[in-house]
N, C-alpha and C positions, 0 to 999 in steps of 0.2 A: 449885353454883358450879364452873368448872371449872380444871380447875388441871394445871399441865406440869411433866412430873418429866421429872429428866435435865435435859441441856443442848445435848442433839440433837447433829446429826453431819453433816457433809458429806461425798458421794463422788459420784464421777462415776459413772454407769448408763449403759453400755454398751449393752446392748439398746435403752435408749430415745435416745441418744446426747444426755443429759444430765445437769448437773448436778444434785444432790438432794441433800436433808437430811431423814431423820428424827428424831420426837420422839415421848414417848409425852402423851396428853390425859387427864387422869382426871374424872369427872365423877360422882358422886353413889355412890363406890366401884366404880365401870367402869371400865376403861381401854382405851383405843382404840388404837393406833399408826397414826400421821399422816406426811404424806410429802410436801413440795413440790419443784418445778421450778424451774430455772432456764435461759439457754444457758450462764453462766457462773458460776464460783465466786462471786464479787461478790454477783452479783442474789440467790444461793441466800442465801448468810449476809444481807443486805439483811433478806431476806423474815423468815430464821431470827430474827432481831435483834428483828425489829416483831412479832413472836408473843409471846417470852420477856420482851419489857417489858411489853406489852400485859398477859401474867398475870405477872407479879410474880416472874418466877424469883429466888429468893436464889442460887443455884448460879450459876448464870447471868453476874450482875449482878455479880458476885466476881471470875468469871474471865473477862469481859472488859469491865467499867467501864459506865460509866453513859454514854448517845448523847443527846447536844445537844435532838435531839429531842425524845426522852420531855418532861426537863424543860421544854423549850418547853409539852408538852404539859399538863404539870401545873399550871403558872405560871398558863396560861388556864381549868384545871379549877377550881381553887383560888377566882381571881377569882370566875370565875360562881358559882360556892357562895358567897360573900362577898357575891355581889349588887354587884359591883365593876363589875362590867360589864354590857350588856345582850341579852338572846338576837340583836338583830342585829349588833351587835359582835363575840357571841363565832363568829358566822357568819362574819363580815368577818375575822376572825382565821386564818380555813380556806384564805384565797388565800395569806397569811404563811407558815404555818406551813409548807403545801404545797410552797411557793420551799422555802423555806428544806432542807427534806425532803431531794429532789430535787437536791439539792447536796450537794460533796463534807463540807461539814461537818456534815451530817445525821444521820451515825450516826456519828461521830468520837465517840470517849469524852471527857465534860467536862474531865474531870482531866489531858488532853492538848494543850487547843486551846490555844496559846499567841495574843499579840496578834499576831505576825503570819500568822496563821491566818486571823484575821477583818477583820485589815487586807487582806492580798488577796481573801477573799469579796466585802466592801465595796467593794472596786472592780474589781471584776468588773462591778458591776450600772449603772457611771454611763454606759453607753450602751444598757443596757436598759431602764432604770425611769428614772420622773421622781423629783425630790427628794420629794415628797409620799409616795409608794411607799418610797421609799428608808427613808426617816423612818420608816414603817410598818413594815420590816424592824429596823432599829435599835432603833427600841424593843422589839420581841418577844424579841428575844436579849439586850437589857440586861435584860429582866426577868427572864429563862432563869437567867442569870449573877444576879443579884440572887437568887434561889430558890436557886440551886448555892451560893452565902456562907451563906444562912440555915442549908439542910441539912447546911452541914458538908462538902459535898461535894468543896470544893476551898479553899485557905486565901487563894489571893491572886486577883485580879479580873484576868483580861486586857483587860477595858472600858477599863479606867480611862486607861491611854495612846492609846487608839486615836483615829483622825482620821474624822471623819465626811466623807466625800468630799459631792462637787458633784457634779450629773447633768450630763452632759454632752449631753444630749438637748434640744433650744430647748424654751424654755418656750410652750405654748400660749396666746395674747391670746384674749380671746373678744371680738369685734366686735360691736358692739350695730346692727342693723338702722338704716337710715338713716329719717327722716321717711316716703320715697317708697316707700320699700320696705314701711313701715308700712302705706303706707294702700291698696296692690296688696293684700296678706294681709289685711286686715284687710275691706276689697268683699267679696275675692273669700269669704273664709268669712261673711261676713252675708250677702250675697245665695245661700249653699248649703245645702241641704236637711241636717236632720239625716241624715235616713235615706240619704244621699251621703256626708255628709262625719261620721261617727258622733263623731268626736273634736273638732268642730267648736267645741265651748261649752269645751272642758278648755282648747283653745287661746288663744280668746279673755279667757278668765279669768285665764290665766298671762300673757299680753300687758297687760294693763289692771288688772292688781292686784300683779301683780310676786312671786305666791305660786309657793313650791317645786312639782313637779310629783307628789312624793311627796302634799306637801297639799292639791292640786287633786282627786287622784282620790280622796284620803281623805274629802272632805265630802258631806255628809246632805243632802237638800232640805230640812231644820229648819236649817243654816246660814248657809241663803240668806232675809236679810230684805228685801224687795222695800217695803218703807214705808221701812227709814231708808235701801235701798242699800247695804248693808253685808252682809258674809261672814265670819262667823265659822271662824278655823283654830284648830284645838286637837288636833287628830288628821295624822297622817303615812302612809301606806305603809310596812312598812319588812321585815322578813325573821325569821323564828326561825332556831333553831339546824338547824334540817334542810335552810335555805331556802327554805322555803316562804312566801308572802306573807302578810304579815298588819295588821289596822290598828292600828297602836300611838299608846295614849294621848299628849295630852301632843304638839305641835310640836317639830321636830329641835333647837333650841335651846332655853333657859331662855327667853328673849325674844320665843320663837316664836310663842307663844300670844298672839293679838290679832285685831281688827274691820280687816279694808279696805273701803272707798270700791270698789265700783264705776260704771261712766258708763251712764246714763241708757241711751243707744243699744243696751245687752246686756239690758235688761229683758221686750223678747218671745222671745229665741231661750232666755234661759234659764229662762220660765215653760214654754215650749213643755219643753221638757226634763222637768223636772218631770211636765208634765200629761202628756203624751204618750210618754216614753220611758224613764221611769222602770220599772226593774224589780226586785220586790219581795226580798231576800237579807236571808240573815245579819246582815250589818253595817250594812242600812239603806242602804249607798250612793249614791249619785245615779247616776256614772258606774258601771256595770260592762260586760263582754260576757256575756252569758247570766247573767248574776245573779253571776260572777266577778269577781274583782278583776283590774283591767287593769296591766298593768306598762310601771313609767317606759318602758321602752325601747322598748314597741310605739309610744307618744307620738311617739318618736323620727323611728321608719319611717316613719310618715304624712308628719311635719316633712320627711321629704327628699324623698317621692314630690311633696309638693305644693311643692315649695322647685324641684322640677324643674320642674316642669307649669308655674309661674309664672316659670321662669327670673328668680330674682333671684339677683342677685351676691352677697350674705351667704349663707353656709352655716347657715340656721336649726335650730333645736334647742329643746329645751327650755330649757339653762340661757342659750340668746342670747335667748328669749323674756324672762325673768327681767331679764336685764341689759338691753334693752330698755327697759324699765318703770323700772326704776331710774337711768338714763340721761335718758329723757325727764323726770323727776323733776327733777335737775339742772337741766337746762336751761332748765325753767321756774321756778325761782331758786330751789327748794326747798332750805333748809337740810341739810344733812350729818346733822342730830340726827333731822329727823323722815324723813327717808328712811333712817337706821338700824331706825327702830321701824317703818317699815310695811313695808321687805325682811325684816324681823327676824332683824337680826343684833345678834348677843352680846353686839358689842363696836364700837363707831364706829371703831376702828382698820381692821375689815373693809372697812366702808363705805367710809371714805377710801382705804385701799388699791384696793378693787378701779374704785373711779370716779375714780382720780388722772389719769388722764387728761383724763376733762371735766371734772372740775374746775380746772383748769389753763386751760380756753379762758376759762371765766369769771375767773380771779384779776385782769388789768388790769383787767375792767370795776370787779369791785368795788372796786382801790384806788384806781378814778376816783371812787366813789362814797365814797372816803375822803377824796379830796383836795379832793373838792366841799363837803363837813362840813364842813374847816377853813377854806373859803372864806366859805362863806355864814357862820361863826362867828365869823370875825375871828382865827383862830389864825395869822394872820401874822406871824410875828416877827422884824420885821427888825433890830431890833438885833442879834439873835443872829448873823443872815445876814448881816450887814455886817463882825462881827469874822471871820465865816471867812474870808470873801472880800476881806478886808485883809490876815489873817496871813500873814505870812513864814513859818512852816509849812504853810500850805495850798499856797503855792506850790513850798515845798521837796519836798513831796509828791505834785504833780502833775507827775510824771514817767515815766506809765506808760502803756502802750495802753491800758489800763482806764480809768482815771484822764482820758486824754483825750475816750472815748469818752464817760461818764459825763459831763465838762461841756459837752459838744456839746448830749447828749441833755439834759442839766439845764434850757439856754437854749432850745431849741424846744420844750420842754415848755409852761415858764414861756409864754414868747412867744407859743402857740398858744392855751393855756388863757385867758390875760388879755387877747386881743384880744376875745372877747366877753364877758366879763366888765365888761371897763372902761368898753363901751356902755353898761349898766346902773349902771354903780356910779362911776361920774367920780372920785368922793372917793380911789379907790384907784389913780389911774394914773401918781402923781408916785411914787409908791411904789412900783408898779411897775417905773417908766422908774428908778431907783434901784439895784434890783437887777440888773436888765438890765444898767446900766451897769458895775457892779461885775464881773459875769459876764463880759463884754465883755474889762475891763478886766484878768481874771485869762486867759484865754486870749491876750490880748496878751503879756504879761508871757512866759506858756510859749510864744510861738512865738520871741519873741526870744531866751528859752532856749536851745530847742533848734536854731534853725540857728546861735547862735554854740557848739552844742559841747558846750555845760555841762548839756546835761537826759540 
């Protein structure tokens, strides 16, 4: 094992017209002396710094304190031996860490950074990083600080006051492809050759099942059931700790793992796959390139080359493929619950979040198909409606733009709805003509109000 004595030394080298620090290396009763570069004092101690944490100097660590770093670096060592985390996680942690590095609070001693330290780090970054990122950093140095309390390393928390800023950076909408735009992509890759278009079945499957692109490329030709029409996801794409790709068990959510529906019209191009282009790997794959795992991001490049070729006005992607499918889900009146479980997300909070939009064009249809309920039920109840629209407080209270609007819109509501209604239903139009008149009769009332003065 090897191990640094001393606490090294910086001096400027003349001959080399740089700065340097030695230190001596010992390894299995040898000792070596070691030498790095820098142009500036700065970089040299930098370098010095991440050697002497790296092996453990006590001397070291005494006399000049413990750097934000390390413990960031620990915090994540710790996790992964705990199984806290996961090999792509603790990869995904290497962009974190790296920022973080790379900054002036990087090798600042713990026992130094006060909260306004990392209150201006923290907003340094709200026009670089998105809130998601931002998030990302936040949490790696609350944990940092959370390990520096346990160690004993520092007695009080500079977390604990500090303000999480806002990105100041516009949030990214992802636009879901229009119908027309659909069905251009959608020709144009069925009528194209695999051996043209090699990514051709990843795409359509992400378009028409609404699966991650991690678990597109992750599935077997045993996934693919051609009798019920259905694709089994249980596996991801996802990364180890060196980065390299690998197929991890298990869908990216707890919820992930399930059967989609695919449509009839994908059942020759993706037998042809199968039979014809399948080639034989490690992992059994369906998709790969030479028997390799293909990565999200190549998916990507195709997405823009043929997003050109077919000049359509969406900027396609994989995860606009995704919201696509999820989108046209909606529209064809698919409930919120089962379009949770076939995008397989977590949590229907996602779901409604991230389709609040179309969900919104459909809300009047469906409180029409509320208001239809109480019609054909008999839930009309006018007595109720008759005390409001008598009371001397309805009227004291309609004295507002809102208020005005609201009984405009109340009476041509009613009005429109009961004109074909009352063809059908006769019994209901003295009852009608009732409320009407009431309505009438309270808008009376508030114009007399307000041109003498008193509204």
């Amino acid at each position: 094992m090897k191990k640094i004595n001393g606490t090294g030394s910086v001096f400027y080298n003349s001959s080399k017209g740089l700065w340097a620090a030695q230190y001596i290396e010992e390894e299995n009763g040898k000792t070596k002396k070691k030498c790095i570069y820098g142009k500036t004092r700065d970089i040299v101690n930098e370098k010095l710094q991440k050697i002497m944490y790296e092996y453990r100097n006590e001397d070291y660590v005494e006399q000049n304190g413990i750097p934000l770093i390390q413990v960031l670096k620990d915090s994540r060592e710790d996790k992964f031996a705990a199984n806290l985390i996961s090999e792509s996680h603790y990869s995904r942690l290497e962009f974190v860490i790296r920022e973080i590095e790379n900054s002036d609070l990087g090798y600042m001693d713990i026992t130094k950074i006060t909260t306004r330290d990392l209150q201006n780090y923290f907003n340094s970054l709200i026009t670089r990083y998105s809130d998601s990122t931002i998030k990302k950093i936040w949490e790696c140095i609350k944990q940092g600080f959370k390990l520096a309390i346990n160690q004993k390393y520092i007695k009080e928390n500079p977390f604990d006051n500090l303000l999480k800023p806002k990105s100041k950076r516009e949030t990214k909408v992802v636009e879901a492809m229009t119908t027309d735009e659909q069905k251009v992509l959608s020709k144009y890759l069925l009528e194209s050759k695999i051996s043209d278009e090699k990514y051709k079945n990843i795409i359509l499957i992400e378009l028409y099942t609404g699966a991650r692109i991690g678990e597109v490329l992750a599935l077997t030709p045993n996934d693919i059931n051609f009798d019920t029409q259905r694709i089994r996801i249980n596996k991801t794409i996802s990364v180890d700790m060196d980065g390299r790709l690998i197929v991890k068990k298990g869908a990216k959510t707890s919820t992930g793992n399930r059967e989609v529906l695919f449509p009839t019209f994908l059942i020759p191009s993706l037998s042809e796959q199968i039979n014809n282009y399948y080639i034989d790997n490690p992992d059994k794959l369906l998709f790969t390139i030479d028997g390799k795992i293909i990565k999200p991001s190549s998916v990507n490049t195709v997405l823009k080359r043929i997003d050109k070729q077919l000049g359509l006005p969406t900027t396609i992607s994989n995860h606009v493929l995704r919201h696509t499918f999820g989108t046209r889900c909606i529209e064809s009146g698919m409930s919120a619950v089962v379009v949770q479980r076939l995008m397989g997300h977590k949590d229907i909070s996602v779901t409604i979040n991230t389709y609040t939009s179309v969900l919104a064009k459909f809300k009047d249809e469906e409180l029409n198909k509320v208001a239809q309920y109480y019609i054909d039920n008999d839930f009309i109840a006018l007595p109720s409606e008759s005390i409001v629209f008598e009371s001397n407080d309805f009227y004291d209270s309609f004295d507002t733009d809102l208020a005005e609007k609201f009984i405009y819109y109340y009476r041509d509501t009613i009005q429109k709805r009961y004109e074909d209604i009352i063809k059908e239903r006769p019994s209901i139009q003295k009852e009608t003509e009732k409320i009407l008149a009431k309505i009438d009769k309270a808008i009376e009332k508030y114009n007399n109000k307000k041109s003498s003065g008193k509204s």
